[in-house]
C-alpha positions in Angstrom: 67.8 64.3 117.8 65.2 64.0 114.4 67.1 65.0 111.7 65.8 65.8 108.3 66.9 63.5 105.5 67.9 65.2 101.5 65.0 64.0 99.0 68.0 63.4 96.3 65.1 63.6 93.9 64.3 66.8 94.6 64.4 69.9 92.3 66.0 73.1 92.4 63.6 76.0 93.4 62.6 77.7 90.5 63.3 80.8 91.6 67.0 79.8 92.4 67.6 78.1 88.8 69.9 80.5 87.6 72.3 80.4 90.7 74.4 77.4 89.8 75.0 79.5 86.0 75.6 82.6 87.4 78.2 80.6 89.9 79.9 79.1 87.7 80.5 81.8 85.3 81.9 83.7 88.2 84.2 81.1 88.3 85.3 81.1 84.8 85.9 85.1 84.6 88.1 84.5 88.0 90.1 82.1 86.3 90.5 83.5 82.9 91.3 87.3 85.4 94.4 85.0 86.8 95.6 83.9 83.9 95.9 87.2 82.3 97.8 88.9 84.9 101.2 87.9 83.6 100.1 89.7 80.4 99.0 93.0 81.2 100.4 96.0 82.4 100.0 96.1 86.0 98.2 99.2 86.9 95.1 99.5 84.9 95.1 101.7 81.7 93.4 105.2 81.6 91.0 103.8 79.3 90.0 101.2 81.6 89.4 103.6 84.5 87.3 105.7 82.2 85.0 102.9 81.2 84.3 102.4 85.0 81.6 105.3 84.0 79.6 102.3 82.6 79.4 100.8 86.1 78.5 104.0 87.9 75.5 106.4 87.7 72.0 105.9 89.2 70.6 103.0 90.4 68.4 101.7 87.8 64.7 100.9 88.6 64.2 97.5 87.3 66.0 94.1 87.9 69.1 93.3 86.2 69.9 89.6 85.5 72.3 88.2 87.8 74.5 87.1 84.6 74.8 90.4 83.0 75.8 91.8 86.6 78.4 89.2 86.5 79.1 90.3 83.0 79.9 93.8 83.5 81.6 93.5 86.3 84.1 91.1 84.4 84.7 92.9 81.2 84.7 96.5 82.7 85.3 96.6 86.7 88.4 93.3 85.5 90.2 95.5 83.4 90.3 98.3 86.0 91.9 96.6 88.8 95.6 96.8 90.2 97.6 93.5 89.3 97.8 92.9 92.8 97.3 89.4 92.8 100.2 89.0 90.3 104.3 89.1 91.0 105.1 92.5 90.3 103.1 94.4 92.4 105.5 96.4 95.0 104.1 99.7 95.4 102.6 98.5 99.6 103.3 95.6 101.6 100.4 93.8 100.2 100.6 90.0 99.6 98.8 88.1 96.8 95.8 85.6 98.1 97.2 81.5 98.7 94.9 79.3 96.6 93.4 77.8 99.6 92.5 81.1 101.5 91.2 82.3 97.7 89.1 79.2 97.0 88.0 79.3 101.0 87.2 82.7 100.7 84.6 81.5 97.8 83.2 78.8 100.5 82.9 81.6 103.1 80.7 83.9 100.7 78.4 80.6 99.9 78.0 79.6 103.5 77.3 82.8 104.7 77.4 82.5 107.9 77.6 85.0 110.8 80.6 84.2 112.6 79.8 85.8 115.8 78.9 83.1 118.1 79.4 79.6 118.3 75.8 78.5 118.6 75.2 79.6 115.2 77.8 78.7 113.1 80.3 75.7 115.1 82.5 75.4 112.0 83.5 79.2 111.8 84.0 79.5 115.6 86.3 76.1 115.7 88.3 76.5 112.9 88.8 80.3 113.7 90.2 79.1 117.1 92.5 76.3 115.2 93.6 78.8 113.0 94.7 81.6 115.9 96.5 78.9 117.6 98.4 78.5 114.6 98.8 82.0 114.2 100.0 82.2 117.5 102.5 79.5 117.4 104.4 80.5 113.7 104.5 84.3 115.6 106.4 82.8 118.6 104.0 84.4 121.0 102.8 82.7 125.1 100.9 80.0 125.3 97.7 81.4 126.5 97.3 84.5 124.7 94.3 85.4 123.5 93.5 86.3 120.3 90.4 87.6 117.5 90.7 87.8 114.1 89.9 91.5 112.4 89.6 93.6 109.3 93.5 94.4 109.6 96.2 96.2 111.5 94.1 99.0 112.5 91.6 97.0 114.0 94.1 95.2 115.4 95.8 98.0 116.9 92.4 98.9 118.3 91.3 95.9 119.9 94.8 95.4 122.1 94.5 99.0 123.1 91.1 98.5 124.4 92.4 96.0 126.2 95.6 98.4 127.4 93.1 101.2 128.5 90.8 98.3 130.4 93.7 96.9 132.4 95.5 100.1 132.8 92.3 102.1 134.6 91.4 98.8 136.0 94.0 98.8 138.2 93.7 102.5 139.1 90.0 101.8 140.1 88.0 102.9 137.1 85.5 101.1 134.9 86.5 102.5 131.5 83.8 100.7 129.4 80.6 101.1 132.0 82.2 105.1 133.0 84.1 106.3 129.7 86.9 108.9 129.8 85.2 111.4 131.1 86.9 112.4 134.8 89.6 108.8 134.0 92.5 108.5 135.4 94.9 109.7 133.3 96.8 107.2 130.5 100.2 108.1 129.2 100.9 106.8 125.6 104.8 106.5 124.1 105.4 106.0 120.4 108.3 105.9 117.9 108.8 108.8 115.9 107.8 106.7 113.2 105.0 105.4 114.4 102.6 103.9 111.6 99.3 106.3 111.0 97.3 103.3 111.9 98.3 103.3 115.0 97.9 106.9 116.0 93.7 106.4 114.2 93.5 103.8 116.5 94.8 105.8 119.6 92.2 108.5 118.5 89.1 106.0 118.4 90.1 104.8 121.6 90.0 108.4 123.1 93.7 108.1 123.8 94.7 111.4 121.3 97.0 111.4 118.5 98.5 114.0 119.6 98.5 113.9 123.0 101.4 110.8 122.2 105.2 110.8 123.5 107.2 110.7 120.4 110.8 109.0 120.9 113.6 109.6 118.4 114.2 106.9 115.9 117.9 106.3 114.6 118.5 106.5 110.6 116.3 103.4 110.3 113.6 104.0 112.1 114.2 102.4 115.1 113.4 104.2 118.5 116.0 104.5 120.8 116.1 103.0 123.9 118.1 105.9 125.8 115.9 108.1 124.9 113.1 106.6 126.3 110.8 108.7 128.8 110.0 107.8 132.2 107.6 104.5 132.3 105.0 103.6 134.9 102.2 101.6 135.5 99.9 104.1 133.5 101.8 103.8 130.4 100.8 102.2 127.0 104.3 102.1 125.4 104.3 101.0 121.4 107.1 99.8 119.6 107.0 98.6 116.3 108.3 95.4 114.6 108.5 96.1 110.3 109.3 99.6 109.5 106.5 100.2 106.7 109.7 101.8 104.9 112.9 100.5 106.0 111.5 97.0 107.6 114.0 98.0 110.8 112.8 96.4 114.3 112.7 98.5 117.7 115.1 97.0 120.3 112.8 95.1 122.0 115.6 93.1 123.5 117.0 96.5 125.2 113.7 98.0 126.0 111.1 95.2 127.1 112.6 94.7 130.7 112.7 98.0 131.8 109.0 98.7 130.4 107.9 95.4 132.2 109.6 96.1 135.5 107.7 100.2 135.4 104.8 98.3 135.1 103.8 99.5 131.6 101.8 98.0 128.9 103.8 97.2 126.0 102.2 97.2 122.7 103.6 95.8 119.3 102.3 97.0 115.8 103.9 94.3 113.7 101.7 94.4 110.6 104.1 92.4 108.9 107.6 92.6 110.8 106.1 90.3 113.7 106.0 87.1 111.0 109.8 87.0 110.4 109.5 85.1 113.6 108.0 82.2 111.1 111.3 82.1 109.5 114.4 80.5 111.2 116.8 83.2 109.3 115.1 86.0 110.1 113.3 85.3 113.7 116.4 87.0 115.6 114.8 89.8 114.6 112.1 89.9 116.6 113.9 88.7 119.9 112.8 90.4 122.8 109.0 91.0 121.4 107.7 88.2 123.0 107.6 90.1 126.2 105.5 92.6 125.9 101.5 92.2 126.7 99.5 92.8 123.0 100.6 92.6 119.5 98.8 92.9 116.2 99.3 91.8 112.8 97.5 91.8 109.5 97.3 88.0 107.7 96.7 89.7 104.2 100.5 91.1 103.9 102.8 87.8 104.5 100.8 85.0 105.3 99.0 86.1 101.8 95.5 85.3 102.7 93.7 88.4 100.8 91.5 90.9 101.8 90.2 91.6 104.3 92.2 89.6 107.6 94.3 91.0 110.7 95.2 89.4 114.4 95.4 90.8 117.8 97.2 89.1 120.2 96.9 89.9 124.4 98.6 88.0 126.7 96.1 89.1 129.6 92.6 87.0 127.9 90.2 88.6 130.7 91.3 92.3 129.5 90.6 91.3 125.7 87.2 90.2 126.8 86.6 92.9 129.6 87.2 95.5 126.4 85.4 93.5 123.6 82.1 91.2 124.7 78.9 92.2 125.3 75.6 90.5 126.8 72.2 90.5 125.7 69.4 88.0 126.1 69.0 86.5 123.2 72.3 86.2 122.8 72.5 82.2 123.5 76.3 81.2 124.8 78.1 77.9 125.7 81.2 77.4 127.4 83.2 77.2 124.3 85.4 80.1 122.7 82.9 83.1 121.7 84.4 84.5 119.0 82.8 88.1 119.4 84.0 88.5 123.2 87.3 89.2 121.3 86.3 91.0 118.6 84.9 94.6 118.2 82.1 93.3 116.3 79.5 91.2 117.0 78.2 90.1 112.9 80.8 89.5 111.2 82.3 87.3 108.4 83.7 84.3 108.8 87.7 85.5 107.6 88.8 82.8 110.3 88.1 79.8 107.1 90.2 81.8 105.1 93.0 82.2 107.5 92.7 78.4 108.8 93.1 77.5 104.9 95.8 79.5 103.8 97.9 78.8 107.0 97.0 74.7 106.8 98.1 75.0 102.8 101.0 76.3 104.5 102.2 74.4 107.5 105.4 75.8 108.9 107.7 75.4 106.1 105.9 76.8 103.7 105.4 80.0 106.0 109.4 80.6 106.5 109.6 79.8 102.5 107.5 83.1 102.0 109.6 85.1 103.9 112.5 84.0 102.9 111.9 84.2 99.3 110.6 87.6 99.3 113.4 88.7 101.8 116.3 87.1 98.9 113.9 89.0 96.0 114.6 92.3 98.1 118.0 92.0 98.7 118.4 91.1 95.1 116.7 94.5 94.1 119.2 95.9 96.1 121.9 94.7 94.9 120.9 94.9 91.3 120.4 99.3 92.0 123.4 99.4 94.1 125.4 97.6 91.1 124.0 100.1 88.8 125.2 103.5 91.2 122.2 104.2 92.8 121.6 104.5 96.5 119.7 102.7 99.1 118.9 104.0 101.4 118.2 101.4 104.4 119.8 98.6 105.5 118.0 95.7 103.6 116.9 93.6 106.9 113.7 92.3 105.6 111.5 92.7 102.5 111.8 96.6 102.2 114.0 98.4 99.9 114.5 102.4 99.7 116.1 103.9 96.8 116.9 107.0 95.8 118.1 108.1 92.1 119.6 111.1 92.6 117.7 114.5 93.7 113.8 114.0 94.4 112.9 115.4 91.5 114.4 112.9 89.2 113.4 110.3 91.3 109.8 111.1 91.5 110.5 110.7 87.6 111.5 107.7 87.8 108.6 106.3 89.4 106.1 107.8 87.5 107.2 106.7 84.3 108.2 103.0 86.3 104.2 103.2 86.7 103.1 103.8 83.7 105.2 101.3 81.6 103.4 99.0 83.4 106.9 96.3 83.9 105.9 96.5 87.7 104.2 98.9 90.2 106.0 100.8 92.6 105.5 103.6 95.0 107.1 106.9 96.2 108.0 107.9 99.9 109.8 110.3 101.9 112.7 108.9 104.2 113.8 111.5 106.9 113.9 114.1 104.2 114.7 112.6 101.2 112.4 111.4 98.2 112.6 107.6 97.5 111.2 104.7 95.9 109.9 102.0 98.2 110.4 98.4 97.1 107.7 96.0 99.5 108.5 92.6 98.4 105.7 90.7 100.1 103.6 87.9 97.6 104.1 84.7 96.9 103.6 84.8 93.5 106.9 86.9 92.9 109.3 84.6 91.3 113.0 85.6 89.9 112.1 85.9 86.7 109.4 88.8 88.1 112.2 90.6 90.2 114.9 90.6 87.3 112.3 91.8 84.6 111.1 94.5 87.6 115.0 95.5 87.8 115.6 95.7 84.3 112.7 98.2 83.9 113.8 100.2 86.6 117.1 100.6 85.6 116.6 101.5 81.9 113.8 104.2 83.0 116.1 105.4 85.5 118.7 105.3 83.0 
């Protein structure tokens, strides 16, 4: 095959000159942003937000230097941002970015390449198919399994129910994806009563109605109970959930798999983050039992820390992933390798499968359990630390989630607000069956112990 050989003498095209400046002076302002985090309050001040004002109104008509772009976004848009990348930032599960997937992630914007088919970029296509192997592997999941990698949860959610609502009418003799809905079979969803929204949007893309959903009661953490379960059958999509988003509790998949299996249902699993205590050899007893059911999906930007934007959905039947996902055109050239839009909903997209293949290979397997352990000890150590003090939690501290309460909700909705605004650390507020709480979500790796005991402290004299 001719090839084209580099003329090392040659120059830069003028019109590109400022590029490597503008690059590297990115660079700089990203470094100096990190190194400040530890220094400033984490949520951005008022002032901050109101010089955002600069950055807004209309679109001007000439050209702006690439530098001064750079500029303002640096010294007014920097300022603005939520600390998440730092250690004290506990107000959703949301992890801070690896290194690796952060420094990737760079690589990915220069490359720019369209990760949609193999023919046109090799290097995203093969390393996204490393990397989901890997994925699948650290989640415990079967050999086999196919797998895409997406925005997040919801997108995750909504690419294994496409694949539940293929197989499902499949077998009752209707093309969902040629026919649509209209005059299907009928589907029967089941759901926990604590169900994440996510899913419930993604039931609703699908078709499948939010409302239209069999709610099972939860016990008082969350988890649905398996004698309360409605009858199952082969037109059932039945969802559990691994990682309460509040209390971190884990349906009984153990209890509820086998009889789900042997109706004939579809079991789904929205494990946004729950599903990667399986990484960990302490804490994969929790998710015992998961490994039967037929789709999961998981986000890669809460524990495996690998930024914004990456999620995973996982479908033991391939041929019903790609039934629901691919599509064919003509000049649409494909091999026989792994496509990786016949598993995704999109068909351009970026190539978030380098960022996952780096953060996971910085990584490896011990350094995955190490992040969920650590931020599981940093949780039970705010636990303890409000506990200690008289106040209640209210959850049994299973994984990285922590609810406390600080008396009536009005005192601790207090709490939080001022919490926020001293800027120690960022929390959230949430309501758990009834009652008003603050929600602790321990989920980066840059939290050290120093981070959680300063965190404490704060909370403690504020609540105080």
């Amino acid at each position: 095959m001719p090839t084209r050989t580099p003329n090392p003498a040659s120059k830069p095209r003028p019109e590109l000159a400022s590029r490597t400046a503008v690059l590297q002076q990115a660079a700089h302002s990203a470094v100096e942003y990190l190194n400040r985090l530890d220094s400033r309050p984490v949520a951005p001040t008022s002032e901050s937000i109101a010089a955002l004002s600069a950055l807004c109104g209309p679109l001007p008509n000439e050209q702006t230097d690439p530098a001064e772009v750079v500029r303002l976004l640096s010294e007014i848009g920097g300022p603005a941002t939520m600390a998440i990348s730092g250690g004290r930032f506990f107000g959703f599960v949301i992890g801070g970015c690896l290194p690796a997937a952060m420094a990737a992630g760079w690589l990915v914007n220069t490359w720019d390449q369209n990760a949609g088919l193999w023919v046109a970029t090799p290097v995203s296509a093969d390393l996204e198919a490393t990397a989901v192997e890997w994925a699948r592997e650290l989640l415990g999941l079967p050999e086999g399994t196919a797998s895409s990698v997406v925005t997040g949860a919801t997108i995750a959610n909504f690419s294994a129910l496409a694949a539940a609502r293929h197989q499902l009418l499949e077998r009752a003799g209707w093309d969902v994806e040629a026919d649509g809905l209209f005059g299907a079979p009928e589907l029967h969803v089941v759901v926990g009563e604590e169900a994440h929204p996510s899913l419930l949007k993604s039931l609703a893309m699908l078709g499948l109605g939010k409302n239209r959903v069999v709610r099972v009661p939860v016990d008082k953490q969350g988890r649905m109970r398996a004698d309360a379960l409605p009858h199952l059958d082969d037109r059932t999509i039945l969802c559990l959930q691994a990682g309460n988003v509040n209390t971190g509790s884990f349906d009984p998949a153990g209890a509820i798999c086998p009889e789900a299996r042997a109706a004939g249902a579809w079991i789904h699993v929205d494990g946004a983050f729950g599903l990667w205590a399986a990484a960990s050899p302490n804490y994969r007893h929790l998710v015992k039992g998961f490994e039967l059911a037929d789709s999961w999906a998981t986000d890669a930007h809460k524990w495996p820390n690998l930024g914004y934007d990456c999620g995973l959905a996982f479908v033991r039947d391939a041929p019903a992933l790609r039934a629901a996902m691919s599509l064919r055109a003509a000049y649409l050239e494909r091999g026989a390798r792994r496509e990786p839009s016949d598993y995704t909903p999109e068909l351009s997209r970026r190539a978030r499968g380098i960022e996952l293949w780096a953060g996971l290979r910085q990584l490896g397997k011990a350094g995955m359990a190490e992040i969920v352990d650590r931020t599981c000890a940093h949780a039970q150590r705010f636990a303890a630390g409000l506990k200690a003090a008289g106040y209640e939690v209210l959850n049994e501290v299973v994984l990285n989630q922590v609810l406390v309460s600080f008396g009536d909700a009005e005192k601790t909705a207090r709490v939080i607000v001022r919490l926020q605004e001293e800027g120690t650390c960022w929390v959230g507020p949430t309501k758990w069956q009834g009652k008003t709480a603050m929600r602790i979500s321990v989920s980066s790796w840059v939290t050290s112990e120093e981070d959680v005991e300063q965190s404490l402290a704060a909370m403690l004299r504020i609540a105080r």
